[in-house]
C-alpha positions in Angstrom: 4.0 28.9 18.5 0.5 29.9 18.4 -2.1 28.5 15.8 -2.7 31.7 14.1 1.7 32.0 13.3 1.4 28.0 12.4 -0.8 28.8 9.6 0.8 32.1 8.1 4.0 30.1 8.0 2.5 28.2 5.5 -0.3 30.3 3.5 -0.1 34.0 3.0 -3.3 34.5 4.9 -5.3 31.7 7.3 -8.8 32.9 5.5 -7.2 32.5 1.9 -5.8 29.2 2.8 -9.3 28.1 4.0 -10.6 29.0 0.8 -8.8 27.5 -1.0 -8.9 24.3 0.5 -12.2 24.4 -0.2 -12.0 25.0 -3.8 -9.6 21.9 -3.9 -12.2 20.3 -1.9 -14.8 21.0 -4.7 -12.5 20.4 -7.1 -11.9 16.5 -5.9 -15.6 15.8 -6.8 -15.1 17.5 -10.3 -12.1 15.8 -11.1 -13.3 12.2 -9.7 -16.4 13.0 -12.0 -14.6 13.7 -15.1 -11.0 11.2 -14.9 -12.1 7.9 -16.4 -8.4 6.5 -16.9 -7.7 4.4 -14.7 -4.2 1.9 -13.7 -4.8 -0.9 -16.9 -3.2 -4.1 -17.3 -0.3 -6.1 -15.3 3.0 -3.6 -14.9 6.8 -5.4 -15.0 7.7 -2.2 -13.2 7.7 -2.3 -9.1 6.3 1.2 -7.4 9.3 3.5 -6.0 10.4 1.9 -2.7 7.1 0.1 -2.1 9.6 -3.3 -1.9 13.0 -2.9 1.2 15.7 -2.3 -1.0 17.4 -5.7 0.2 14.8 -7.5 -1.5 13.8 -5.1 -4.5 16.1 -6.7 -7.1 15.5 -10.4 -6.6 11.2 -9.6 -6.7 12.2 -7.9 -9.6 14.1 -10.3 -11.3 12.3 -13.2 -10.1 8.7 -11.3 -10.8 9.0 -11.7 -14.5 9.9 -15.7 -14.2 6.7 -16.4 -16.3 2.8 -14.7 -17.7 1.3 -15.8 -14.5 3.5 -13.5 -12.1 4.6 -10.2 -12.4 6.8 -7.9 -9.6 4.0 -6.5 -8.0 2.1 -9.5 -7.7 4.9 -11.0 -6.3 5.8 -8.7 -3.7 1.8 -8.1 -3.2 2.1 -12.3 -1.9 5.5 -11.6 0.1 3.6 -8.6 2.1 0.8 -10.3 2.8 2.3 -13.5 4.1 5.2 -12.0 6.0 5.3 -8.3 5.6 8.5 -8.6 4.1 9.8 -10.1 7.5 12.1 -12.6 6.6 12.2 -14.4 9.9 8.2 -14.7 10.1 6.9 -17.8 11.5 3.1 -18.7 11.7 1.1 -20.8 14.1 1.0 -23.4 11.4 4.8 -23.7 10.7 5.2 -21.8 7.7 8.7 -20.2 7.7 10.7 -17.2 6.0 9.9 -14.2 3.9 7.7 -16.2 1.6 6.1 -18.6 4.2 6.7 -21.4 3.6 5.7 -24.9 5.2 8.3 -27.1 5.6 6.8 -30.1 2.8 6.6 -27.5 0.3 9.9 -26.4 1.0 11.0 -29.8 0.7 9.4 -29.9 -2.8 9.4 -26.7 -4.6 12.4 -24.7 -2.5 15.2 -23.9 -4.6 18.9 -22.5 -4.3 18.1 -19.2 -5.6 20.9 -17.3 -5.0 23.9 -20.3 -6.2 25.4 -20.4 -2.8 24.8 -24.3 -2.8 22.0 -24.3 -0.3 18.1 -24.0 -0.3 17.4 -21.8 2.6 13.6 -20.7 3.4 15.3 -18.4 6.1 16.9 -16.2 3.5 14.5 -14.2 1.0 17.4 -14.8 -1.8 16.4 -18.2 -2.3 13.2 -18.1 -0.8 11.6 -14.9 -2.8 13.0 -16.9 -6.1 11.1 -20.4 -4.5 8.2 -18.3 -4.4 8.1 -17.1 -7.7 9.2 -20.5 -9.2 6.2 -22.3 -7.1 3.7 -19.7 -8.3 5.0 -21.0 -11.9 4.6 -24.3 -11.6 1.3 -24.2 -10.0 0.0 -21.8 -13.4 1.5 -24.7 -15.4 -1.1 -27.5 -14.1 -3.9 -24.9 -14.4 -2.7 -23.4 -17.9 -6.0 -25.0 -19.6 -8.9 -23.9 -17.2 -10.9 -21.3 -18.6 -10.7 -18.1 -16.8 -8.0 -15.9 -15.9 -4.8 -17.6 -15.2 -3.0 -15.6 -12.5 -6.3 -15.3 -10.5 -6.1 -19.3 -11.7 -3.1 -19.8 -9.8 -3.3 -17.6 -6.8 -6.7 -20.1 -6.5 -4.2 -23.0 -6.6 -1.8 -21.9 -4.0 -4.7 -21.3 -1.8 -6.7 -24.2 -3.0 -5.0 -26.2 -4.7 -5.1 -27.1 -8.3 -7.3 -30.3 -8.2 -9.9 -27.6 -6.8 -9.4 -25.5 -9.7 -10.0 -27.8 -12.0 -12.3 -29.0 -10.8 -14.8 -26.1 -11.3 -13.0 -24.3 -14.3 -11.6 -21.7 -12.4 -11.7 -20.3 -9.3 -13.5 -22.7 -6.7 -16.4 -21.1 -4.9 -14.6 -20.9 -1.9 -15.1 -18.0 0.1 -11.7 -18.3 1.8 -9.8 -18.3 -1.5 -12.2 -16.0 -3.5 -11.3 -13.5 -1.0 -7.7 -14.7 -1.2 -7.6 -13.9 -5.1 -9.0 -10.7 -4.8 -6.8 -9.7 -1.9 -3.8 -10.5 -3.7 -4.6 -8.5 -6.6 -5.9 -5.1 -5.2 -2.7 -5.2 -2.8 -0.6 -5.7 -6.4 -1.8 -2.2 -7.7 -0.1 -0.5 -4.5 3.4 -2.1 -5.3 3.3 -1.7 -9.2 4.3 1.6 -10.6 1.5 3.4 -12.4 1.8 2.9 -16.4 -1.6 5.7 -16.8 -3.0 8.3 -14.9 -4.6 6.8 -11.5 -8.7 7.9 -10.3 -8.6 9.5 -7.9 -10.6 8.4 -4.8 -14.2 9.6 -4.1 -14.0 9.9 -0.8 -10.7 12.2 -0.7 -12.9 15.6 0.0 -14.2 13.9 2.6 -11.3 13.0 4.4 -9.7 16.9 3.4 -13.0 18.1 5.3 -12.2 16.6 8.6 -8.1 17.0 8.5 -9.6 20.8 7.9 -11.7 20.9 10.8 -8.7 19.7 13.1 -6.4 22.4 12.3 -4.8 23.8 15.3 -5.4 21.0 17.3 -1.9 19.8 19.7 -0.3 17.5 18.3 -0.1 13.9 20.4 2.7 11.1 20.0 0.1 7.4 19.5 -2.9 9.7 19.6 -6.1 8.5 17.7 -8.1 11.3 18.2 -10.6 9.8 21.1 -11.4 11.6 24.5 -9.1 9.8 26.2 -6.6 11.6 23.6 -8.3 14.7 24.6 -9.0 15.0 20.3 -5.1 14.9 19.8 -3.4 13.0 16.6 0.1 12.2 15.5 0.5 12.0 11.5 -0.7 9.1 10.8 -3.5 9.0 13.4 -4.9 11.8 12.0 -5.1 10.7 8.4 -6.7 7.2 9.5 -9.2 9.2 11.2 -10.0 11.6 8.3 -10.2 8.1 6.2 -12.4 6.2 9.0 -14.7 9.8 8.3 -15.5 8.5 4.6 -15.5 4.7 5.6 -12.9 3.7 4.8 -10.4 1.7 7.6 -6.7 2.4 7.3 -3.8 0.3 9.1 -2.8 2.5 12.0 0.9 3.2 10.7 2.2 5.1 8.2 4.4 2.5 6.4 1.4 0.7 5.9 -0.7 2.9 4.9 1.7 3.5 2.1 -0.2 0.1 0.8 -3.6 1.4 0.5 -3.8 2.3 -3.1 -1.8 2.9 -6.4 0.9 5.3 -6.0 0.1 8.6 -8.2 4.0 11.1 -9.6 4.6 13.6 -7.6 3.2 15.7 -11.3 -0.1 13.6 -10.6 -1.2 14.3 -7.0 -4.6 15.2 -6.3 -6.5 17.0 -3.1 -6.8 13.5 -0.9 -3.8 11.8 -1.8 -1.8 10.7 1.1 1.8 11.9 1.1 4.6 9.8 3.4 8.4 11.0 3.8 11.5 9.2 4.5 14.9 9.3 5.5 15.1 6.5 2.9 14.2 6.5 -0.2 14.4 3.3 -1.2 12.2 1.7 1.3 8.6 2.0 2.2 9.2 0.0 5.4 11.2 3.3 6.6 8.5 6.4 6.4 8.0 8.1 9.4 5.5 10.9 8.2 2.3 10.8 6.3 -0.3 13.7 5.4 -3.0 14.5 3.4 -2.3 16.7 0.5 -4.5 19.8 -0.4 -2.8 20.8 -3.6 -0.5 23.4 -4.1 2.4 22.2 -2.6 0.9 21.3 0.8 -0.6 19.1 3.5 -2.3 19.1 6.4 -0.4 17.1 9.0 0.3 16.5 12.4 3.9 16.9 12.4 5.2 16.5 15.8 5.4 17.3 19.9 4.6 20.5 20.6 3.3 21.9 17.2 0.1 21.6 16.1 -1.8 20.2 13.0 -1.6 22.9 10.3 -0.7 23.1 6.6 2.8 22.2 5.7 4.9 22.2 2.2 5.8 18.4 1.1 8.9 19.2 -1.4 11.3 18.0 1.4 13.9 16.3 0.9 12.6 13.7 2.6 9.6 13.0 0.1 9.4 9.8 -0.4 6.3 9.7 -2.5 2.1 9.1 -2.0 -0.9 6.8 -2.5 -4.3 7.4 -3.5 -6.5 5.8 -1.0 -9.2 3.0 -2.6 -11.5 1.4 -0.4 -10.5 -2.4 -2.1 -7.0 -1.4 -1.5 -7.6 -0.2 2.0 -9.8 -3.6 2.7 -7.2 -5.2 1.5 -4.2 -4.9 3.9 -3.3 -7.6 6.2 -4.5 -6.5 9.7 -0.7 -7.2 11.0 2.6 -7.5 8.8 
């Protein structure tokens, strides 16, 4: 197919098209001028399948076990320790889904699921051990001043002597970061309760995806010379990211994690859009692009097409992410 029929499949006209992904592109600095709502306040409420469906329930049940915690935060700790990978085990011993080492286990592991056994390899009583641990530990720091789940993430990195110690969070650069990781990654697993900002650099990354149109598509590529300037999907939309400085995990199940999650009634120019053949599970997408408005993305959609504009009401939609440069910094380097 040549790049010319690529394009009219999807726009009446390549010119128009052009256009008006400009306007759009315009439009995103308007729009990031004028929205001052952003997500507010802790949600009970996980983000459509941002947590495997196996596991969904129990961090939703388990997520609300007391003020400190909430589903997202949970699940938030659970990717970033394991990447939902319920037989991870670290270089320092710490087993299961929640990572834990074996002492802890010993102390704070509990039967979660009522089969009569405290397992660490099986996220039904580990994901509950988690939640109950992150509990207990906002119980011994329930009267420092401060802000008691950034209190308690400080005491499972910390511990809670430290805590107390210095009122709140120690000035430890190792758990400082740990706090703040912990809760930018919860905004990408908690379902938006307001209307999400949209990202500053979005027309940025729309103005290079633009400039790539027509290019081959290339299974792994990155878009270097030895790619010959060639992208798959998600390739493409880390580079268009890396344009506005901002770093993106290289696949697109993870870059899923990379920001609050805007309704499909909600998406602006920028936001990445990901599809799946289940929708239930954000561990399962298999294409990402970067929507323009209107209906469409620019993608790289597969061997032998090239990247061009393409509608996203599939049915394999599985939903999209507005890319933040915390929420990007954020992500674990491997899950």
């Amino acid at each position: 197919m040549t790049v010319r029929k690529a394009w009219v499949l999807t726009t009446v006209a390549v010119g128009s098209a052009l256009s008006f992904v400009m306007l759009l592109v315009v439009g995103v600095y308007i729009v990031a001028g004028n929205l001052v709502n952003g997500v507010g306040g802790a949600t009970k409420s996980l983000a459509k399948g941002s947590v495997p469906a196996a596991y969904s329930d129990v961090v939703q049940k388990w997520g609300n076990l007391c003020p400190a915690i909430n589903p997202a935060l949970l699940a938030a700790q659970l990717y970033q320790e394991s990447g939902f990978n319920p037989n991870a085990k670290s270089a320092a011993a710490a087993e299961g889904i929640a990572q834990f080492i074996p002492g802890t286990w010993a102390t704070h592991g509990i039967d979660g699921n009522g089969d009569g056994v405290k397992n660490v390899w099986d996220p039904q009583d580990a994901i509950p051990s988690a939640a109950s641990y992150d509990c207990q530990l906002a119980s011994y720091v329930k009267d420092v001043p401060g802000n008691l789940t950034e209190n308690m993430l400080a005491s499972y990195n910390a511990g809670s002597y430290a805590v107390i110690k210095y009122g709140g969070v120690p000035p430890y650069k190792e758990t400082q970061n740990y706090v703040k990781t912990i809760t930018t990654l919860e905004k990408s697993f908690a379902a938006p309760v307001t209307r999400v900002d949209p990202s500053k650099q979005a027309a940025g990354a729309i103005d290079y995806a633009q400039k790539k149109l027509g290019t081959p598509y290339l299974w792994g590529g990155d878009g270097t010379a030895q790619d010959n300037g060639r992208f798959d999907c998600s390739g493409l939309t880390k580079a268009a990211y890396e344009s506005v400085g901002i770093t993106l995990p290289r696949v697109a199940n993870d870059q899923y994690n990379a920001g609050p999650h805007p309704r499909r009634n909600e998406l602006l120019p920028g936001d990445l859009v990901f599809f799946s053949k289940d929708p239930t599970d954000s561990r399962a997408i298999h294409h990402v692009g970067i929507y323009v408005g209107g209906g469409y993305m620019i993608d790289a959609p597969r061997t032998g097409a090239v990247i061009r504009f393409d509608p996203i009401d599939t049915g394999e939609y599985f939903g999209a992410t507005r890319v933040t440069e915390d929420g990007a910094k954020a992500l674990p380097t491997t899950v």
